[in-house]
Every structure is written in C-alpha cells, then in structure tokens.
mmCIF file of the C-alpha atoms, coordinates in Angstrom:
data_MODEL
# 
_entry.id   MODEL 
# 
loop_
_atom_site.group_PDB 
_atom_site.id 
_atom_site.type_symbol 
_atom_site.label_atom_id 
_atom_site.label_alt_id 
_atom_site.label_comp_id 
_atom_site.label_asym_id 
_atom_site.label_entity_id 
_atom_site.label_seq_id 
_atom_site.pdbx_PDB_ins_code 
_atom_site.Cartn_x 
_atom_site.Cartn_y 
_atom_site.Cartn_z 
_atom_site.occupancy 
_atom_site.B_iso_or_equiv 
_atom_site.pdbx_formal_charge 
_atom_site.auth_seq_id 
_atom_site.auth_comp_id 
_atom_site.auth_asym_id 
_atom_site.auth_atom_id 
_atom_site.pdbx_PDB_model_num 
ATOM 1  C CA . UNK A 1 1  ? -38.903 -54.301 33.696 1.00 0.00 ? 1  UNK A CA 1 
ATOM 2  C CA . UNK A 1 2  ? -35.337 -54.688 33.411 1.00 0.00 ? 2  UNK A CA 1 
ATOM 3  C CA . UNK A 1 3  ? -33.198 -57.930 32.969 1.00 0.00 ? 3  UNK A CA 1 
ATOM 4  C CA . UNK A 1 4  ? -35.203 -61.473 33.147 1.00 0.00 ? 4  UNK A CA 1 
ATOM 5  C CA . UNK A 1 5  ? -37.491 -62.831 35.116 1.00 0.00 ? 5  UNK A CA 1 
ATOM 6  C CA . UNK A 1 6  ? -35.971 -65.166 37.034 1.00 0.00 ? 6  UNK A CA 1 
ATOM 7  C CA . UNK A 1 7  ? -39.132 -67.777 37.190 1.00 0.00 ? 7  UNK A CA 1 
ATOM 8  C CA . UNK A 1 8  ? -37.470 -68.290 33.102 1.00 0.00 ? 8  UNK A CA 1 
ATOM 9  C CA . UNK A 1 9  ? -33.979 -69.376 34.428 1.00 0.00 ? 9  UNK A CA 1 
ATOM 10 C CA . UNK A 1 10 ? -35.662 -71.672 36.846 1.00 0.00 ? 10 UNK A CA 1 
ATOM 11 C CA . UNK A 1 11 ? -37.689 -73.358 34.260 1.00 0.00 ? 11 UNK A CA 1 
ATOM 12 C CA . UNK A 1 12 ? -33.984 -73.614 31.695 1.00 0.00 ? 12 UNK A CA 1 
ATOM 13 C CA . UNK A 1 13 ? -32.573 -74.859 34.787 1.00 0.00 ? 13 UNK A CA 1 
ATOM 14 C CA . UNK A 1 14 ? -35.208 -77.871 35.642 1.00 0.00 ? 14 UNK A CA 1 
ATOM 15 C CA . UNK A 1 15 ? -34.842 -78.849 32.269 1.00 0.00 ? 15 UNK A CA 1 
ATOM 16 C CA . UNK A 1 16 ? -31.137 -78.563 31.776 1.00 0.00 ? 16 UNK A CA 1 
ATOM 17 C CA . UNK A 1 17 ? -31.113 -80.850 34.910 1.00 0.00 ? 17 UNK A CA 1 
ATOM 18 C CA . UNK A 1 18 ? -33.382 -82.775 33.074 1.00 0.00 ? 18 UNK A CA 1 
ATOM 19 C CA . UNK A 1 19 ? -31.790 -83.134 29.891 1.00 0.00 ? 19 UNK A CA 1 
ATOM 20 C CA . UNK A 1 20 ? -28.452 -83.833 31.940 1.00 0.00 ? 20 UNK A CA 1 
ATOM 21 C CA . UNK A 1 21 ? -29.639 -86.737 33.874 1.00 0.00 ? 21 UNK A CA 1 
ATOM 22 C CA . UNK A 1 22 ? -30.814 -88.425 30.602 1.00 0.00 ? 22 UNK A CA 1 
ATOM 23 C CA . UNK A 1 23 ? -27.691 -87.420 29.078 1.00 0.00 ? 23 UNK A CA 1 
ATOM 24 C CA . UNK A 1 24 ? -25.316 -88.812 31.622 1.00 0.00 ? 24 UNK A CA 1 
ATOM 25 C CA . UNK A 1 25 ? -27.565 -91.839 31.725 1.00 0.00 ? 25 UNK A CA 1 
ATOM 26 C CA . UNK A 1 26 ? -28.987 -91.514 35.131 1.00 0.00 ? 26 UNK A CA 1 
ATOM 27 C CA . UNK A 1 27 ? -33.094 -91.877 33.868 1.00 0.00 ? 27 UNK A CA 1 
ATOM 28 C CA . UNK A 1 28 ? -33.076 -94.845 32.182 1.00 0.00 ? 28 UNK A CA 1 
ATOM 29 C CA . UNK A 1 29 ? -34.837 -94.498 28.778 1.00 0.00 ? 29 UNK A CA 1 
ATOM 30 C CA . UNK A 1 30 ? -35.262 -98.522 28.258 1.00 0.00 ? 30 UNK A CA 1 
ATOM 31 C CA . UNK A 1 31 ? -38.641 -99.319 27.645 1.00 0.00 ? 31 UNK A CA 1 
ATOM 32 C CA . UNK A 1 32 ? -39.670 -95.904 27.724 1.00 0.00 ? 32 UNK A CA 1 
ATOM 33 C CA . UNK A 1 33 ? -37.862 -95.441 23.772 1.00 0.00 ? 33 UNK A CA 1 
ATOM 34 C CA . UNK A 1 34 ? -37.264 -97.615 21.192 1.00 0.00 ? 34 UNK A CA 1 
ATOM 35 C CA . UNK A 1 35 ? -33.622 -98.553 21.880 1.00 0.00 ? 35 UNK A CA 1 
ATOM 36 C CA . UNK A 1 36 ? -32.485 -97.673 18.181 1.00 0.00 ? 36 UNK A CA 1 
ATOM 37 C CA . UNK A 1 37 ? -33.690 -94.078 19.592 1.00 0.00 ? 37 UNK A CA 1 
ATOM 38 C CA . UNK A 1 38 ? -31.662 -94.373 23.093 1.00 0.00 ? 38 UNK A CA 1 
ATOM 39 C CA . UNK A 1 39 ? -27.800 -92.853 21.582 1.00 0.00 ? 39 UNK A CA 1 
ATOM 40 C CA . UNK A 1 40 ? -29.483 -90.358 19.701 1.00 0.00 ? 40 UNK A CA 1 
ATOM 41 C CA . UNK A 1 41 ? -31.819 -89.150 22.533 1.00 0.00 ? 41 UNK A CA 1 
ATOM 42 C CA . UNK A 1 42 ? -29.190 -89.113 24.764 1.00 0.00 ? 42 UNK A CA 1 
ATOM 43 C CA . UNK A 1 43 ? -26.245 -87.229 22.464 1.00 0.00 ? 43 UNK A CA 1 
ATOM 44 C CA . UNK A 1 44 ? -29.376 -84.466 21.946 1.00 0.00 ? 44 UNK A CA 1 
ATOM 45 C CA . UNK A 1 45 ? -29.578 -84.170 25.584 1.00 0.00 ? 45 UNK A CA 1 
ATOM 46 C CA . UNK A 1 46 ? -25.791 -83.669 26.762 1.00 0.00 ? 46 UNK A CA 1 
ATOM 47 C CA . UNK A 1 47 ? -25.998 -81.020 23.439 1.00 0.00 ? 47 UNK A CA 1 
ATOM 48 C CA . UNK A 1 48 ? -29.027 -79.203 24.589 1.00 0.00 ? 48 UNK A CA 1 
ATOM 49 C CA . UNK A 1 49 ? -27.324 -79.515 28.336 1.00 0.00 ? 49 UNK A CA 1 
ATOM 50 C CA . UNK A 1 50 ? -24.423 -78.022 27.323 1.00 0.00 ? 50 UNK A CA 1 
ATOM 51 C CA . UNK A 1 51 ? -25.987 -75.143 25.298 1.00 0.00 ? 51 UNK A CA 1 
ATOM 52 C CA . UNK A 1 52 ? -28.766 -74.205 28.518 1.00 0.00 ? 52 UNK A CA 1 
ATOM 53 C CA . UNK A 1 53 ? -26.236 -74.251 31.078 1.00 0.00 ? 53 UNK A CA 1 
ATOM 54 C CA . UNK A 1 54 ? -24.664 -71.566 28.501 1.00 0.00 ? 54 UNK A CA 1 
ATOM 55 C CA . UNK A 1 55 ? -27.788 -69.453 28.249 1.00 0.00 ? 55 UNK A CA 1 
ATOM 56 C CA . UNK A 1 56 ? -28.686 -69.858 32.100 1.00 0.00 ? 56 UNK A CA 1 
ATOM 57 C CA . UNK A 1 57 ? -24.928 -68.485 32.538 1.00 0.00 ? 57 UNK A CA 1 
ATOM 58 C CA . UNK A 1 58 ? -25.607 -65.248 30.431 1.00 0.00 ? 58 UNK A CA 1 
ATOM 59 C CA . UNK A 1 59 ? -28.760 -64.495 31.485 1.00 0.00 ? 59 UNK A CA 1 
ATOM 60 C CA . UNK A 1 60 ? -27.897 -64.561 35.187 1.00 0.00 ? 60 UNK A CA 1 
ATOM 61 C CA . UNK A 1 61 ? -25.638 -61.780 34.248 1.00 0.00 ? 61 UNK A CA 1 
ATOM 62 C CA . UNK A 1 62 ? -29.152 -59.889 33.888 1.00 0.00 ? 62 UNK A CA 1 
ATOM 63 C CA . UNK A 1 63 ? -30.639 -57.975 37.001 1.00 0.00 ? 63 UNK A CA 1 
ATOM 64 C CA . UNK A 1 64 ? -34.370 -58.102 37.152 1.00 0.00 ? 64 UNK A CA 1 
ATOM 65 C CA . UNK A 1 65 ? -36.738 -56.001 39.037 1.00 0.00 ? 65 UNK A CA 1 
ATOM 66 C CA . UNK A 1 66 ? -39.148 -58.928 39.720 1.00 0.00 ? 66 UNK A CA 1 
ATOM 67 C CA . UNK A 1 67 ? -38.907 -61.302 42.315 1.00 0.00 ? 67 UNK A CA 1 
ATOM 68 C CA . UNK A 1 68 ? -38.023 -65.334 41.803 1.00 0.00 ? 68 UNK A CA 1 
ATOM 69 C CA . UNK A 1 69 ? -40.673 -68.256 42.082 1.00 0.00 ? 69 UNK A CA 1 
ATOM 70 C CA . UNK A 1 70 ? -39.317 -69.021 45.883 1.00 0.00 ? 70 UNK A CA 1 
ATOM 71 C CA . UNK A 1 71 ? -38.747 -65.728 47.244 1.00 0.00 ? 71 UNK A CA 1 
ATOM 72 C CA . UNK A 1 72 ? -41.525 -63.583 48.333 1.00 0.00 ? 72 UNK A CA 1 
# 
C-alpha cells in the first residue's frame, strides 16, 4: 500500500476539530474540569490544533491505494 489510509486523516481531523472547539472556547469545559485546569486545557488544545492541522496538511500530500471511510 502506498501513501495513508485516509480513515487516519479522518480520525486527526475529528479530533483537531475537537481540540479546536475547546480551544477557541466553543465546548464549555465548566463543570466538566476543575477551573484551575480550564487555561491550561485550553492553551494544550489550540497547540495540539495547530500542530494536527500541520500533520493532516502533509499527509494529504500522500496518495493511497485504499479507499476513505465514506466512499465505497
């Protein structure tokens, strides 16, 4: 197989669009955290946001031979 399977980059991209919504404040994490916790989980998340949407963006770059978890 050549490249990566693209079911990977699907999964980096849920959770980059995971880690951005906490990031940018849009899934409130009061109650949920301590708040102490709350800057520090949320400067992680725009880091590790940052640094997927990076990866995602090289390893499109990649052809793969298999097919993606919505096309048949």
């Amino acid at each position: 197989m050549n490249g990566i399977d693209p079911k990977w980059v699907m999964w980096l991209g849920v959770a980059v669009t995971v880690e951005q919504a906490i990031g940018h404040g849009t899934i409130s994490l009061t109650n949920a955290i301590p708040a102490t916790w709350i800057p520090i989980v949320t400067t992680w998340s725009n880091l590790l946001a940052f640094c997927g949407t990076a990866v995602m963006t090289a390893l499109s770059a990649y052809s793969s031979s298999a097919k993606g978890p919505l096309i048949k």
